[in-house]
Backbone as JSON, one array per atom type, in Angstrom:
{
  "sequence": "XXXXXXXXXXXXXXXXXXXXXXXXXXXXXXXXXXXXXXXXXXXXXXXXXXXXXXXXXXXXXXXXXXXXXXXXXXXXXXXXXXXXXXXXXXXXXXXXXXXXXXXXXXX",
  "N": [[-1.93, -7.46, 20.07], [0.11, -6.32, 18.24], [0.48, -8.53, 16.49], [-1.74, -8.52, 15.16], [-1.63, -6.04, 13.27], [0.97, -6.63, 12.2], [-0.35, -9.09, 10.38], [-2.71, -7.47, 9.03], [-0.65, -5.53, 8.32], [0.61, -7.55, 6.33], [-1.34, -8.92, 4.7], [-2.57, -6.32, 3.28], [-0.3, -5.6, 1.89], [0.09, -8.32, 0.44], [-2.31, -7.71, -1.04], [-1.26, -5.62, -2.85], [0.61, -6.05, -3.97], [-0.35, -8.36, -5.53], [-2.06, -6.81, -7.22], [-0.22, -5.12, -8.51], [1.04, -6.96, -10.18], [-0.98, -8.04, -11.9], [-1.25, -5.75, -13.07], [0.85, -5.07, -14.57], [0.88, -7.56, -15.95], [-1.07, -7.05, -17.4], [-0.07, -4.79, -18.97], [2.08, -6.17, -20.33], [0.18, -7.73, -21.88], [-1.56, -5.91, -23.43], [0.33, -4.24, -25.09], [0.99, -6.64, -26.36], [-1.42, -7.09, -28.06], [-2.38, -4.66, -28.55], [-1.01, -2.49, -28.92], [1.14, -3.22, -30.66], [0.36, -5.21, -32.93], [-1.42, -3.5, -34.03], [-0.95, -0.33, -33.48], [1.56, 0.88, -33.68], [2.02, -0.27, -36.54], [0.43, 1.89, -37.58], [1.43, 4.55, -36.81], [3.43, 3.88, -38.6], [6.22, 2.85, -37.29], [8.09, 0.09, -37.12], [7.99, -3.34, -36.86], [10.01, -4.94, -36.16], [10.88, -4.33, -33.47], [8.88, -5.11, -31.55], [9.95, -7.1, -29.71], [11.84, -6.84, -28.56], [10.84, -4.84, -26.64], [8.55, -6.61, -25.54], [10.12, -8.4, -24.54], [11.42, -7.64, -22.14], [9.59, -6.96, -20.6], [7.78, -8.88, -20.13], [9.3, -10.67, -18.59], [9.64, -9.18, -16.03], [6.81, -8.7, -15.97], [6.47, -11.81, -15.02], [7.87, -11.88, -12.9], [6.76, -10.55, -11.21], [4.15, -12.1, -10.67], [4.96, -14.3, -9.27], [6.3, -13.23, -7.03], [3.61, -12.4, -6.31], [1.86, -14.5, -5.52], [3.93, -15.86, -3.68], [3.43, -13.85, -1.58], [0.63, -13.96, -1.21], [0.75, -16.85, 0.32], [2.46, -16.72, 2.18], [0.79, -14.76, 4.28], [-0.97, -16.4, 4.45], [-3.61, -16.11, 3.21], [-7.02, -15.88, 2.97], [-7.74, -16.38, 0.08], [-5.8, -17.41, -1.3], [-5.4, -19.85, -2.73], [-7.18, -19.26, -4.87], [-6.24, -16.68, -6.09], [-3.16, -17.98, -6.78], [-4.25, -19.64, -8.43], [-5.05, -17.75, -10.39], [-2.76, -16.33, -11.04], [-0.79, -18.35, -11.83], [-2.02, -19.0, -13.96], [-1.82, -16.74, -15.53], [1.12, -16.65, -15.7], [1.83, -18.98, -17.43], [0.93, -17.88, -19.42], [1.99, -15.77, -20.02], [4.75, -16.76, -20.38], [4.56, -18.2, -23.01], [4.22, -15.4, -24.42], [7.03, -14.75, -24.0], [8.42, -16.5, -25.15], [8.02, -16.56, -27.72], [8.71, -14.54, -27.86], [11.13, -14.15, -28.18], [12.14, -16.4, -29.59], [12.27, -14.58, -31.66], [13.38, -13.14, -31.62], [15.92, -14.49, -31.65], [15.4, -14.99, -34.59]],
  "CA": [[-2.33, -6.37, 19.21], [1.17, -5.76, 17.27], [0.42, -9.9, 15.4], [-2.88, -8.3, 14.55], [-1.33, -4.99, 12.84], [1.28, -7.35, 11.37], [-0.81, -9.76, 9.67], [-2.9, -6.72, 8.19], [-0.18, -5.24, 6.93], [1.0, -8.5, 5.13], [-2.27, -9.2, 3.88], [-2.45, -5.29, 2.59], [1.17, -5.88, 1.15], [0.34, -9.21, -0.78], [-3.1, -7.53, -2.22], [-1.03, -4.72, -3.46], [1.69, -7.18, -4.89], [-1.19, -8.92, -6.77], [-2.69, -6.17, -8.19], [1.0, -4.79, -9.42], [1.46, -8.21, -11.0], [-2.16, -7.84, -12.9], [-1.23, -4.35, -13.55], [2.13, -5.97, -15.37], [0.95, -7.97, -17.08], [-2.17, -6.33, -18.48], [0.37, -3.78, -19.92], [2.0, -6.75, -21.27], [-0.8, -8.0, -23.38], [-2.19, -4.75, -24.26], [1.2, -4.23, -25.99], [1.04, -7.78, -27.51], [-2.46, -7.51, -28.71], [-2.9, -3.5, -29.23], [-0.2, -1.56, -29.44], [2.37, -4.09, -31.51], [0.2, -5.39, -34.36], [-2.06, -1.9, -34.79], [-0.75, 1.64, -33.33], [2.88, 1.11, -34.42], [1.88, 0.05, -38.11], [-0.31, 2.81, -37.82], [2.64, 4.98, -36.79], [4.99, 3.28, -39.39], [7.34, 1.81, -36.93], [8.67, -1.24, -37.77], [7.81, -4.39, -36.2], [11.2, -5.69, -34.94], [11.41, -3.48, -32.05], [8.22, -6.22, -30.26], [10.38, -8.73, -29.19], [12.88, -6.36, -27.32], [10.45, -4.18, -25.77], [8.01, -7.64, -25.02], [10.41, -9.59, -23.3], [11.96, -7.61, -20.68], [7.93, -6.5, -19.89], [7.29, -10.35, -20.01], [9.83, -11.31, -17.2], [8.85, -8.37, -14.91], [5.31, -9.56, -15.09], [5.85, -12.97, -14.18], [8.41, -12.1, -11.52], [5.8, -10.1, -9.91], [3.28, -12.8, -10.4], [5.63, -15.33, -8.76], [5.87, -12.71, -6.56], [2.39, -11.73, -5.28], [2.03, -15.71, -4.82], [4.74, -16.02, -2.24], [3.04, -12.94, -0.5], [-0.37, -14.35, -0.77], [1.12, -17.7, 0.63], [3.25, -15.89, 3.14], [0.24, -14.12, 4.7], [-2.08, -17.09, 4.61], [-4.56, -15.0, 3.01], [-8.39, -17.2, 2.67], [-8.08, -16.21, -0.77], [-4.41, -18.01, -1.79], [-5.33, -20.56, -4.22], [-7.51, -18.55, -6.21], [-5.05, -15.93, -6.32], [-2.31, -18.67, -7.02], [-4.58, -19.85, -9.59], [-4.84, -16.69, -11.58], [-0.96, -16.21, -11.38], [-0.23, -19.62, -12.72], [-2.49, -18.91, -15.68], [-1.44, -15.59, -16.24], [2.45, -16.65, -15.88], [1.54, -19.49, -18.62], [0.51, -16.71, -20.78], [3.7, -14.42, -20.3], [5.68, -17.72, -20.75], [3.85, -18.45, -24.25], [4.73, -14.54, -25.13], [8.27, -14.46, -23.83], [9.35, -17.86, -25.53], [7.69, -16.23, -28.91], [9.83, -13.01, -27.98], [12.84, -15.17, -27.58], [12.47, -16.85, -30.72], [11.86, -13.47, -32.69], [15.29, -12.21, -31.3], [17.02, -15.34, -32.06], [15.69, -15.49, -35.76]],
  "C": [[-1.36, -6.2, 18.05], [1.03, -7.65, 16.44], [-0.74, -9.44, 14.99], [-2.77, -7.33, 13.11], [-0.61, -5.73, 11.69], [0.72, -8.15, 10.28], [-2.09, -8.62, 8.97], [-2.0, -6.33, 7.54], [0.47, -6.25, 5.75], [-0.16, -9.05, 4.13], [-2.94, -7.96, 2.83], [-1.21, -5.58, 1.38], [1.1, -6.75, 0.26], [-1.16, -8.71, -1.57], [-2.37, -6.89, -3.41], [0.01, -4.96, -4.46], [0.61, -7.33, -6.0], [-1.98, -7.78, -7.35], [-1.5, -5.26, -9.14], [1.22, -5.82, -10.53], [0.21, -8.11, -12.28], [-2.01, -6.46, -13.91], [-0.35, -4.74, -15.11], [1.88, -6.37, -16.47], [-0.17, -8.09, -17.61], [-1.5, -5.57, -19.49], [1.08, -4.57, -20.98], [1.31, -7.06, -22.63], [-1.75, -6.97, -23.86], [-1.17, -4.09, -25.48], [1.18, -5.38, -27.09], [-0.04, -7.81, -28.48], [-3.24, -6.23, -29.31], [-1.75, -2.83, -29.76], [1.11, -2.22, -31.04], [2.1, -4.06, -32.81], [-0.82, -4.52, -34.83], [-1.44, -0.73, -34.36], [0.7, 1.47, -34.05], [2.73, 0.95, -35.83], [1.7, 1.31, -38.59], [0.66, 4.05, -38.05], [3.82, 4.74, -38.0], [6.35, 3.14, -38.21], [7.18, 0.32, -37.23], [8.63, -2.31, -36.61], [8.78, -5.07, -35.46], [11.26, -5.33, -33.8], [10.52, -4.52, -30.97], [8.69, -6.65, -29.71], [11.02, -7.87, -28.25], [12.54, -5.45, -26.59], [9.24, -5.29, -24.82], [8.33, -8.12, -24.05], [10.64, -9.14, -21.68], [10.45, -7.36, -19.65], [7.32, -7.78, -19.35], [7.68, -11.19, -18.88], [9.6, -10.81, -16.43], [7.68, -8.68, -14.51], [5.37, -10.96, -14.67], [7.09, -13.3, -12.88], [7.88, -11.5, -10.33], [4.42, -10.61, -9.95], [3.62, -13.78, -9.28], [5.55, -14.4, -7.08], [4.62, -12.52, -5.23], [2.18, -13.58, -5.06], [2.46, -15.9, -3.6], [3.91, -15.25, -1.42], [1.81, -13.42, -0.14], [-0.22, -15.85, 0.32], [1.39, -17.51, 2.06], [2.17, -15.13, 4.97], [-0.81, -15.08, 4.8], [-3.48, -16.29, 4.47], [-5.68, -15.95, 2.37], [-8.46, -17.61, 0.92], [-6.9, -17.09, -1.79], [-4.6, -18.84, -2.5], [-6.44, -20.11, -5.37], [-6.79, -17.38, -6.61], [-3.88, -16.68, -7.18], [-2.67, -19.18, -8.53], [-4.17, -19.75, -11.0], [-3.43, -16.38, -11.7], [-0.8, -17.33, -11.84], [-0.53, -19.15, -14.02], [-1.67, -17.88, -16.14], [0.48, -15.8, -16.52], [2.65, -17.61, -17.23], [1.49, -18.8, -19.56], [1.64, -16.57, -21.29], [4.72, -15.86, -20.93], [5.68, -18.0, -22.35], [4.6, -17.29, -24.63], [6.22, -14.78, -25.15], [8.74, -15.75, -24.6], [9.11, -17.4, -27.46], [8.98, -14.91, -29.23], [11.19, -13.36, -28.11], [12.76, -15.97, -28.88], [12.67, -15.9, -32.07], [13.77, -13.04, -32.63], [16.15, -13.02, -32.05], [16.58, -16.0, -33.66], [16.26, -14.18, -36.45]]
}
């Protein structure tokens, strides 16, 4: 009974991972693709500030993509390589932003 309880709650534990990680890094690219290059113009702030509020948002989401992986892995959950999938892609993404955010800083 208590390996039954267990393996619910690890398979509760790595949904709730992967939907933190989606959460992540939705807020990511809603910053990269709404808030950055329209509400702040809109605002008159000044564009430099992207890169150093991007990146650290950029490594959080793909350390809790990397993350909900392990847990889906962990928990042998039926669903683990389409899960794994969508975290690859989505860490591809963040990688793409954060290497853009990382070149912004360092010009």
């Amino acid at each position: 009974m208590s390996l039954d309880i267990s393996k619910d709650t690890e398979l509760e534990s790595a949904s709730k991972t992967f939907s933190t990680s989606m959460v992540i890094s939705g807020i990511r690219c809603t910053l990269t693709y709404v808030v950055f290059p329209w509400l702040l113009p809109l605002l008159g702030v000044a564009g430099g500030i992207t890169a150093g509020l991007g990146l650290p948002i950029g490594l959080v989401a793909i350390f809790f993509n990397v993350w909900s992986i392990r847990r889906f892995w962990k928990s042998d959950h039926k669903l683990k390589w389409i899960v794994a999938s969508i975290n690859v892609s989505v860490i591809v993404l963040l990688s793409i932003l954060v290497t853009l955010d990382i070149s912004e800083l360092l010009s």
